[in-house]
C-alpha positions as CSV (number, residue, x, y, z in Angstrom):
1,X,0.5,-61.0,-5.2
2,X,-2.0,-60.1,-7.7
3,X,-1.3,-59.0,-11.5
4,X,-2.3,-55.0,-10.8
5,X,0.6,-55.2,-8.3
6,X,3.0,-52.6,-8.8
7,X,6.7,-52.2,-7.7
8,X,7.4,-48.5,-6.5
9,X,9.1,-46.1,-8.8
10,X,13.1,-45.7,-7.9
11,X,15.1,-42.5,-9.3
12,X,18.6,-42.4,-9.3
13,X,19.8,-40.5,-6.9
14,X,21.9,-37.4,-8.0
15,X,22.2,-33.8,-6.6
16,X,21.5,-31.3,-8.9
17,X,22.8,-27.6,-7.4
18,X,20.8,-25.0,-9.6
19,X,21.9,-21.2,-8.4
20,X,18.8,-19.2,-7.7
21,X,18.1,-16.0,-8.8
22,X,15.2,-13.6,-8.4
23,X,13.0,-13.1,-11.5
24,X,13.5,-9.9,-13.4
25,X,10.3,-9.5,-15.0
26,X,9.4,-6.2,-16.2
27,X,5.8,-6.6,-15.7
28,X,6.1,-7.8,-12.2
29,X,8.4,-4.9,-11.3
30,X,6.6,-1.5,-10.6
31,X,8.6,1.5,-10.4
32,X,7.3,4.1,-8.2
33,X,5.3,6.8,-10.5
34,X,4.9,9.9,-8.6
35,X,2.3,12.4,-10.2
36,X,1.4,15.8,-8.0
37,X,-2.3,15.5,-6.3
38,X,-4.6,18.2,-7.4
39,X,-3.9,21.4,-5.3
40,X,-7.7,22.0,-4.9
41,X,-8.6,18.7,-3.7
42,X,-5.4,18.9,-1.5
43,X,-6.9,22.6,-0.2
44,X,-10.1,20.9,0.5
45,X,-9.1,18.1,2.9
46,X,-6.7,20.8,4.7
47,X,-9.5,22.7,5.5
48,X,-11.8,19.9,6.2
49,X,-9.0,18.6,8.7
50,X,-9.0,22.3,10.2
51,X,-12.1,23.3,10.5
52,X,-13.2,19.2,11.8
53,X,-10.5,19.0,14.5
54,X,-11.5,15.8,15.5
55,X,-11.7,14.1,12.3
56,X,-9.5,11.1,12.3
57,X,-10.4,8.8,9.2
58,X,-9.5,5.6,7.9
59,X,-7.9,5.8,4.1
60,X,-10.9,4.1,3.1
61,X,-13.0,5.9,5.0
62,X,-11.1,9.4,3.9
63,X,-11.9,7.8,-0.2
64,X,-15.7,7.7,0.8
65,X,-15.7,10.8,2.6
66,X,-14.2,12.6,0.1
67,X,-15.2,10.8,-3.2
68,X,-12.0,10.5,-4.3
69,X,-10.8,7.8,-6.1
70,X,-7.5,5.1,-4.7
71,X,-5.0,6.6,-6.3
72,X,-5.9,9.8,-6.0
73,X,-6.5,10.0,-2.3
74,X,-3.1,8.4,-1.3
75,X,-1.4,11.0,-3.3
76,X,-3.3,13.9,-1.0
77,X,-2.8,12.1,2.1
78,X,1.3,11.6,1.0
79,X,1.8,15.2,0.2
80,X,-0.5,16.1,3.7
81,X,2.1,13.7,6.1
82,X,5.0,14.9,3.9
83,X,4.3,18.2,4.4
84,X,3.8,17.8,8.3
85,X,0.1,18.7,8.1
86,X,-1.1,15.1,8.8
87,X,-0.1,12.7,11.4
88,X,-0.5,8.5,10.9
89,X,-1.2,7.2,13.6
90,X,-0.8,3.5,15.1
91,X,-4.2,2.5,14.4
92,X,-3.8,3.7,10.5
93,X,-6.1,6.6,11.1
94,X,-5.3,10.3,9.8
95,X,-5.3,13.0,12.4
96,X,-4.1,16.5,12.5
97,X,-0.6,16.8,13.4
98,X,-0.3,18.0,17.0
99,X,2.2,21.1,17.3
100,X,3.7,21.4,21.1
101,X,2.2,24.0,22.8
């Protein structure tokens, strides 16, 4: 055995039961803030959605489109599927909701 040689470290053995919580950090917790979307903007992708029946955008694709900015797009698209004007579909694209006919 040679003099850098060491023996391996040994801890005593004991079981430590600590309780977890979850954190409760203020800044880590965001609380929905719900502000109303512009009613213009809001009229202005209605009618773009009605007069383009086809139109089925992306959200990002919708923010480019529409040069809104992130927040202020999902707002508009919230109120649009709350209000039953907008449908979102499987592959996360915006389309006019479909009425039975």
């Amino acid at each position: 055995m040679t003099a850098t040689a060491r023996k391996p470290l040994t801890f005593p053995h004991r079981t430590l039961h600590v309780p977890l919580k979850p954190l409760r950090i203020r800044s880590l917790v965001r609380t929905p803030v719900h502000t109303p979307a512009d009613q213009k903007l809001v009229e202005r992708v209605r009618r773009e959605f009605s007069d383009l029946r086809g139109l089925s955008p992306t959200i990002a694709q919708a923010r480019r489109l529409f040069h809104l900015g992130d927040e202020e797009c999902l707002e508009i698209f919230a109120q649009l599927l709350q209000e039953g004007f907008l449908d979102l579909c499987a592959d996360d694209r915006y389309r006019l909701k479909r009425y039975p006919s």
